[in-house]
Legacy VTK file of the C-alpha trace (Angstrom):
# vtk DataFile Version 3.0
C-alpha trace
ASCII
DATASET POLYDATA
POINTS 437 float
121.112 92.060 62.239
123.190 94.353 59.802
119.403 96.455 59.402
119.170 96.480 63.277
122.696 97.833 63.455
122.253 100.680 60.439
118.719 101.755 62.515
120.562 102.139 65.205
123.199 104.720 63.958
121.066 105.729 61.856
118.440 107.491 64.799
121.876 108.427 66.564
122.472 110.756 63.762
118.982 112.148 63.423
117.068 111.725 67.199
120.172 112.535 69.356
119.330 115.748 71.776
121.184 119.035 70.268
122.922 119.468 73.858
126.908 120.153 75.122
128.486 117.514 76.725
131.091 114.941 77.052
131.150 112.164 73.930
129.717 109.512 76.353
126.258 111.422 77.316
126.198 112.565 73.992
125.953 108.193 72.441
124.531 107.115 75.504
120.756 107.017 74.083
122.309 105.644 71.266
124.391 103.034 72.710
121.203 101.614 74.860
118.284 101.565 71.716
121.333 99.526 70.270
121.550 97.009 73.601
117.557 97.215 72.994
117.544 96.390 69.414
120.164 93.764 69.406
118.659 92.377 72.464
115.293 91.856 70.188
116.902 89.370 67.855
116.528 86.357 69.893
117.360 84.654 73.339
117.068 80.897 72.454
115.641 78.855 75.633
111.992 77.012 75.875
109.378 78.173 78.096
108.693 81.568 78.566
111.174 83.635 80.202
111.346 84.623 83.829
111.342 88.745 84.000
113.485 89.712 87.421
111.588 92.749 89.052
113.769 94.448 92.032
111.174 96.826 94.048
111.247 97.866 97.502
110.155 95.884 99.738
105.838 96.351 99.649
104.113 93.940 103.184
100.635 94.938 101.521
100.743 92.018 99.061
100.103 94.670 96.244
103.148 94.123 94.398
103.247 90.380 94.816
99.804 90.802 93.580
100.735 93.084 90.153
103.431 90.475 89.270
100.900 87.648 89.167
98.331 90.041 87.961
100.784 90.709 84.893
102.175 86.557 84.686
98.369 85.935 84.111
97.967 88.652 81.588
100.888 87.765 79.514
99.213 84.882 78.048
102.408 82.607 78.786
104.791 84.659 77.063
106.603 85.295 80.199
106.319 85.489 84.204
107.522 88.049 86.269
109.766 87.205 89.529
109.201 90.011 92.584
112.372 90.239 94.024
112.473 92.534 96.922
115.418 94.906 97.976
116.168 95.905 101.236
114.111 98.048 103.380
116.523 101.186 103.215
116.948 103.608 100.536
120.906 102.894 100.522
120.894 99.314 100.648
118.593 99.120 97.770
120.444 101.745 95.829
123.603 99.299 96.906
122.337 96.498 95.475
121.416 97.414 92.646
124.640 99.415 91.702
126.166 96.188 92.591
124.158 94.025 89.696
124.646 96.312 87.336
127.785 97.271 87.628
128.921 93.700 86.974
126.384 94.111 84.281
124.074 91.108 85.293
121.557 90.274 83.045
118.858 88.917 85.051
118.056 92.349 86.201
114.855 93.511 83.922
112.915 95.982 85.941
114.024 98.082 88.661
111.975 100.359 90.770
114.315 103.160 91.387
113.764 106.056 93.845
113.199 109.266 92.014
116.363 110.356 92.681
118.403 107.684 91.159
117.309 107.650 87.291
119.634 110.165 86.339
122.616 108.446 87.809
121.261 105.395 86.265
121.341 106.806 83.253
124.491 108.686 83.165
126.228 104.839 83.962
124.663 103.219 81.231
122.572 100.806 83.096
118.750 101.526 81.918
117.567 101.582 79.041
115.546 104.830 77.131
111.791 104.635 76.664
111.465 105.626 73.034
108.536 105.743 70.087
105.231 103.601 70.912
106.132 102.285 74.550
107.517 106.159 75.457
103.631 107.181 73.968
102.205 104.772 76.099
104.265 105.335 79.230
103.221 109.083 79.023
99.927 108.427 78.147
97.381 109.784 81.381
100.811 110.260 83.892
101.325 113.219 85.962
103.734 115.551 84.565
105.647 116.179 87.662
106.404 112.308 88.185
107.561 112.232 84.838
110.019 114.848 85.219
112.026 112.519 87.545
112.101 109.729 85.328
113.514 112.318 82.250
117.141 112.969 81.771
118.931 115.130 79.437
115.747 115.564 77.384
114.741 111.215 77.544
112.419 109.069 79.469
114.510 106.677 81.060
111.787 105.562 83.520
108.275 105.297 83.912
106.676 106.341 86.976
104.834 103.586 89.073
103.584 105.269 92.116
104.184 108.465 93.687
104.248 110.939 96.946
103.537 113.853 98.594
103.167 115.417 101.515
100.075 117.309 103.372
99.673 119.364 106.485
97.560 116.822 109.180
96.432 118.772 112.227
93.755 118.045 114.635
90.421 120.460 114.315
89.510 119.719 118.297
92.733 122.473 118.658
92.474 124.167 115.114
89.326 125.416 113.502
90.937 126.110 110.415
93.869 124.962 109.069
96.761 127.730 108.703
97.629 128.420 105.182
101.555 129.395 105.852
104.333 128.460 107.779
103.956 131.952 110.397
100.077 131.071 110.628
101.205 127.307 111.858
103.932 128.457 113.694
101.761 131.434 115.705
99.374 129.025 116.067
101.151 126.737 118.184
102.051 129.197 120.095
99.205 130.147 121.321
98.487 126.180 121.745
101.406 126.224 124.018
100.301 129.233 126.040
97.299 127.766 127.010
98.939 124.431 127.841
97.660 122.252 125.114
99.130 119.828 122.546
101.120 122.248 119.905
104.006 120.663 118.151
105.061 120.585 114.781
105.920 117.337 113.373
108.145 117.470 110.684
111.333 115.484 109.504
114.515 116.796 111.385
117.036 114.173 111.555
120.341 113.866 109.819
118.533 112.091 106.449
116.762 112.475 103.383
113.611 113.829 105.238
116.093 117.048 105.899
116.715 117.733 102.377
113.253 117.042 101.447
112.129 119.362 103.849
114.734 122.153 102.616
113.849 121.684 99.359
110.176 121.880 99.721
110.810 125.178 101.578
112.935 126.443 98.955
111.076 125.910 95.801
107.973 127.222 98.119
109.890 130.432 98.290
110.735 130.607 94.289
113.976 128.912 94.370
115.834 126.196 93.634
119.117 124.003 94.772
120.429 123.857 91.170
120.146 125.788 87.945
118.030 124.757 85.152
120.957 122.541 83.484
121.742 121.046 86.895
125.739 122.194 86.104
126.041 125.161 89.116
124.130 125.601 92.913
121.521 128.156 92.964
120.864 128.915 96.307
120.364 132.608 97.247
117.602 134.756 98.851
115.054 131.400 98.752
117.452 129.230 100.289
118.401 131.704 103.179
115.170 132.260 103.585
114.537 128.054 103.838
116.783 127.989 106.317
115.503 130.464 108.284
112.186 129.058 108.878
113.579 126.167 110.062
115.627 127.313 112.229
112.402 129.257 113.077
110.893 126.022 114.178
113.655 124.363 116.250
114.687 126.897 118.842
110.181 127.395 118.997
107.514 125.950 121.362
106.324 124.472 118.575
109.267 121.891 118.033
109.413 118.403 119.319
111.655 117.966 121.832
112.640 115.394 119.612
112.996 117.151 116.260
116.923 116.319 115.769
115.987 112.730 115.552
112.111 112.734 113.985
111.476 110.622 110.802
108.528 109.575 109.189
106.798 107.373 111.407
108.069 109.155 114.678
105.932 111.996 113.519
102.941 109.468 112.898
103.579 108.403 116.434
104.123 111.598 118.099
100.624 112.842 116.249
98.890 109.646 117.307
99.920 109.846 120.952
98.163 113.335 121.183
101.423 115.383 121.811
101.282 117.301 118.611
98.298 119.797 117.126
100.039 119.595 113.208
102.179 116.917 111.096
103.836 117.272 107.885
104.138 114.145 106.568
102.811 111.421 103.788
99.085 110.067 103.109
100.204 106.556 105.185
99.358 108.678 108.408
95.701 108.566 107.572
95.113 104.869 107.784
97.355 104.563 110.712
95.220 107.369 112.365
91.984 105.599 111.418
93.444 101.853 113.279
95.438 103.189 116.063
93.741 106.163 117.617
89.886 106.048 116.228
88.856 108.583 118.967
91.761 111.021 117.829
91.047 109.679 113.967
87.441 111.263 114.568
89.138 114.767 114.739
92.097 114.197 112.256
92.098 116.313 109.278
94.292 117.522 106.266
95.103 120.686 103.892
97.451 121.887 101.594
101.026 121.920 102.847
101.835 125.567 104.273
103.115 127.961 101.570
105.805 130.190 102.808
104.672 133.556 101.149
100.585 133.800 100.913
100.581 134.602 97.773
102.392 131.678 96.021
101.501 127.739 96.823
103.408 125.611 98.647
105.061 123.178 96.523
106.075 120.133 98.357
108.869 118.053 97.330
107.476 114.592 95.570
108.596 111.253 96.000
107.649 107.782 94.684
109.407 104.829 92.791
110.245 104.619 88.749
110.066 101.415 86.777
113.508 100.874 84.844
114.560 98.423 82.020
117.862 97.014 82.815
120.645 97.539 79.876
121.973 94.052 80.333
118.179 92.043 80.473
117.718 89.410 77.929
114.511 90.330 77.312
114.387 93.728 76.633
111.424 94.233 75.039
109.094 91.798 76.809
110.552 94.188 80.052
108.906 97.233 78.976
105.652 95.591 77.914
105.907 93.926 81.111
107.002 97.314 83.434
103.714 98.944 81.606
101.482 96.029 82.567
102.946 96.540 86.506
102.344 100.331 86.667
98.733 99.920 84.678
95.633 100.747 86.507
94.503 97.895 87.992
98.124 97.711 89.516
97.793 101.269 90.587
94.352 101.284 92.260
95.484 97.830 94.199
98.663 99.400 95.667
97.406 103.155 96.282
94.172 101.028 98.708
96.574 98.519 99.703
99.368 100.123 99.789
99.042 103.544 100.737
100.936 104.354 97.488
99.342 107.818 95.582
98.911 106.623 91.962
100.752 108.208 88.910
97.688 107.965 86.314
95.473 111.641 86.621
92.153 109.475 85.830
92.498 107.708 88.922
92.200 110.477 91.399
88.494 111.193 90.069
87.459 107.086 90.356
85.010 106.559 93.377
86.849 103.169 94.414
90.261 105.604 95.126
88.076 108.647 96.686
86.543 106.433 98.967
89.629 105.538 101.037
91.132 108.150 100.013
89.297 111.310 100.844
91.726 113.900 100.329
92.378 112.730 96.711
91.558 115.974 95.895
94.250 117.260 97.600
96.792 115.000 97.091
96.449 115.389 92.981
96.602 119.137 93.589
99.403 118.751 95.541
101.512 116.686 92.896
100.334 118.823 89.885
102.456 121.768 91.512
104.609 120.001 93.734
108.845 120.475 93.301
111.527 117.457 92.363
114.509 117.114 94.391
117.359 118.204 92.299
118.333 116.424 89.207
121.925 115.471 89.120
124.334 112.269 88.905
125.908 113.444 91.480
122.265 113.687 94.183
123.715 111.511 96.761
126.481 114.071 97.605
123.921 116.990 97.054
121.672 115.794 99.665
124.446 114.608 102.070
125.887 118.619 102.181
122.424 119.513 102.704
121.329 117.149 105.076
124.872 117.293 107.497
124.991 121.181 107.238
121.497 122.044 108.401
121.560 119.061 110.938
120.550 119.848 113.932
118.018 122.555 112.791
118.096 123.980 116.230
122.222 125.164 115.113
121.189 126.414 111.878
122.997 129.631 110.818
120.921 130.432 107.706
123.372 132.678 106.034
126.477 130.930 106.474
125.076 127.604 106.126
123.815 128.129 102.908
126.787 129.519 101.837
128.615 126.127 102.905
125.693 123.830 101.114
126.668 125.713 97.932
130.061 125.359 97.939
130.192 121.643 98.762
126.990 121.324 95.826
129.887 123.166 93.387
132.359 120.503 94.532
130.029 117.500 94.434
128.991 118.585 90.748
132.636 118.880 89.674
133.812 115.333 91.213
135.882 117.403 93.680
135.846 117.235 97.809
135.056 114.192 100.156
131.402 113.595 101.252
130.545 115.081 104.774
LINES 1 438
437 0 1 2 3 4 5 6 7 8 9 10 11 12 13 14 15 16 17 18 19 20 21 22 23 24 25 26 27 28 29 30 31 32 33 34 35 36 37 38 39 40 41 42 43 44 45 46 47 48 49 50 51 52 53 54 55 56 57 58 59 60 61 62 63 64 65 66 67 68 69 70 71 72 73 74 75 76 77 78 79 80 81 82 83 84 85 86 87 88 89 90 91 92 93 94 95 96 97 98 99 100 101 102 103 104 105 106 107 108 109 110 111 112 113 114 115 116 117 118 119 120 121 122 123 124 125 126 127 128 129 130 131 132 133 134 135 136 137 138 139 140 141 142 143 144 145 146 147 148 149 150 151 152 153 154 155 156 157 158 159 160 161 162 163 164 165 166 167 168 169 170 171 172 173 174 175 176 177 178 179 180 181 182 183 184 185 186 187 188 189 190 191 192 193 194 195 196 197 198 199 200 201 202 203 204 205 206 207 208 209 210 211 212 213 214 215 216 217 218 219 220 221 222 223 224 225 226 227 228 229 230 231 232 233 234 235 236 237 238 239 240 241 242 243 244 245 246 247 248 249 250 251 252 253 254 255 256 257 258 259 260 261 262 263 264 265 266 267 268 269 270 271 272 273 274 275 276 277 278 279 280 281 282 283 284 285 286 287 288 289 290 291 292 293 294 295 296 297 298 299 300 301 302 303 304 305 306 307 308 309 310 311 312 313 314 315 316 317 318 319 320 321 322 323 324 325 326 327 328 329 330 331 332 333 334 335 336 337 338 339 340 341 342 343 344 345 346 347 348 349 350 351 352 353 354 355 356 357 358 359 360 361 362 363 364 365 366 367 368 369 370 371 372 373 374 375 376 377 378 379 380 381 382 383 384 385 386 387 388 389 390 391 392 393 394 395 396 397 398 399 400 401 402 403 404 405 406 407 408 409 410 411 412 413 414 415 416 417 418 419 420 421 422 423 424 425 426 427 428 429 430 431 432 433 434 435 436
């Protein structure tokens, strides 16, 4: 154990990131190879041990499915327990802050959201993917996924499945798709003139969807919410210009009358009941299309999201779910070997056909099995390999909160001013200062 102990300070010395920074970011990658190595020495117990795994909540069966897939695979040297979180994106981020902030050890795999590893890692609560499991954790993933599962220069995650969005539109009212955000928006103008279905779907409520949309638009104009060390706001010109479009859309024909209170599947409704001529929105439309409206499905098709200049891609805002070793678990290093086995192909394949979840791995977007139900493969990998992160911060809960209650409803948007007021309460949220909206 003395050895284990002496490694450990020893790669502090030599592996910690050259970075600024208060002492406790500075030993935290330290301080959790230590919980890792320590952990390694022995649990006592007969029978192999139980590995918790906390996800979302999956109906397909395709997570139920990995966790006896892996059980089998482990040869009896452990089983893995699907536990599944509530269905919203607070109450499982609730939860889990609960567990681990009581640092309870029966938590071994998490999936996060991609917006939580960061605070996850600046607590202390999961652990760093380092030499041969960091190789094989990187090993065929998408780069962009993997940029939400990195903080301050370490993996902390590994990326399980991912997300992104498409334009839908129907090709009965649009012979070709429109490639930017004035094309779309002419477009269902015109629709409207002549009295046929036109709206936009897109997420406009007071939620996540808003800041994923803003985002999206903001990166798609060359910009971004925070600087490159995620320490100041940088909103300008981009952001205004985000805002703008927006606003463009809510006081337009082509907005729902709706829009103030539109989410994910109200769009997928809306564009099923044959109101709307375009959706923004996630690959789970498709297979919805295809069961609940097959004479609409026969004239439902998909591009690239809209860029906002024609010159530059679009690059929509990603989301998806990160595996996480717990810095309390008992069994450390069976979790990561376990957390691999979950997010392995097999795995992957089952939940993007079952599921409707868009793999991480880059070979599996060229398999047959995936490109038959999933046609726009294609389009989807394209879409991830230049697609934006939402930003990167301890403190995103806050971030998204000023942007979602400031630009909420779009229809009142004052680009200028508003953006102004997102950056200021950003400056605040990144300093610990100010009360959430």
């Amino acid at each position: 154990m003395e050895r284990v102990q002496q490694v450990a300070a020893r790669r502090q010395r030599v592996d910690r990131p050259r970075r600024s920074g208060t002492h406790s970011a500075r030993v935290l990658p330290a301080l959790a190879l230590l919980a890792l190595l320590l952990g390694a020495c022995g649990t006592g117990g007969s029978g192999p041990p139980t590995l918790n795994w906390y996800n979302f909540p999956d109906d397909s069966g395709a997570l139920a499915g990995a966790a006896t897939n892996c059980t089998r695979a482990s040869g009896g040297r452990y089983r893995i327990a699907y536990h599944k979180l509530p269905r919203t994106a607070d109450g499982q981020r609730q939860q889990l802050v609960r567990r681990l902030a009581a640092q309870d050890d029966t938590v071994d795999i998490m999936g996060l959201d991609v917006t939580w590893p960061a605070e996850f890692a600046e607590a202390q609560w999961i652990l760093p993917w380092t030499g041969e499991m960091r190789r094989r954790a990187t090993e065929d993933t998408l780069e962009v996924p993997l940029e939400t599962a990195t903080w301050r220069g370490w993996l902390y995650a590994v990326p399980y499945n991912t997300n992104t969005q498409l334009l839908w539109y129907r090709s009965d009212l649009v012979p070709r798709p429109p490639r930017t955000w004035a094309e779309m928006l002419d477009a269902a103008r015109e629709l409207a003139r002549q009295g046929k279905p036109h709206y936009v779907e897109v997420q406009g409520a007071q939620y996540e969807g808003l800041t994923v949309w803003f985002n999206t638009l903001v990166a798609s104009a060359g910009g971004s919410v925070l600087n490159t060390t995620a320490t100041a706001p940088s909103l300008g010109p981009p952001a205004v210009r985000a805002a703008s479009i927006m606003r463009e859309l809510a006081v337009s024909p082509a907005a729902d009358p709706s829009l103030s209170n539109q989410m994910e599947d109200q769009n997928r409704l809306a564009m099923e009941s044959g109101s709307a001529a375009f959706e923004l929105n996630y690959p789970f439309v498709y297979p919805a299309m295809k069961a609940d409206n097959p004479g609409l499905f026969a004239h439902f098709r998909w591009a690239p999201y809209p860029a906002v200049d024609p010159d530059r891609p679009a690059r929509p805002t990603i989301g998806g779910i990160d595996l996480a070793i717990g810095a309390y678990s008992r069994h450390r290093r069976l979790a990561f070997e376990a957390a691999l086995c979950l997010r392995n192909r097999q795995n992957q394949m089952t939940a993007a056909l079952r599921g409707g979840l868009p793999p991480t791995l880059r070979s599996l977007y060229a398999d047959p099995a995936l490109v038959e139900d999933y046609p726009f493969a294609s389009e989807v990998l394209a879409s991830l390999e230049r697609a934006s992160i939402r930003p990167k911060t301890p403190a995103y809960q806050n971030v998204s909160i000023a942007i979602s209650h400031t630009l909420s409803p779009p229809s009142d948007i004052d680009p200028l001013p508003d953006v102004r007021s997102i950056s200021r309460q950003i400056e605040d949220a990144l300093q610990s200062k100010g009360l959430i909206p």
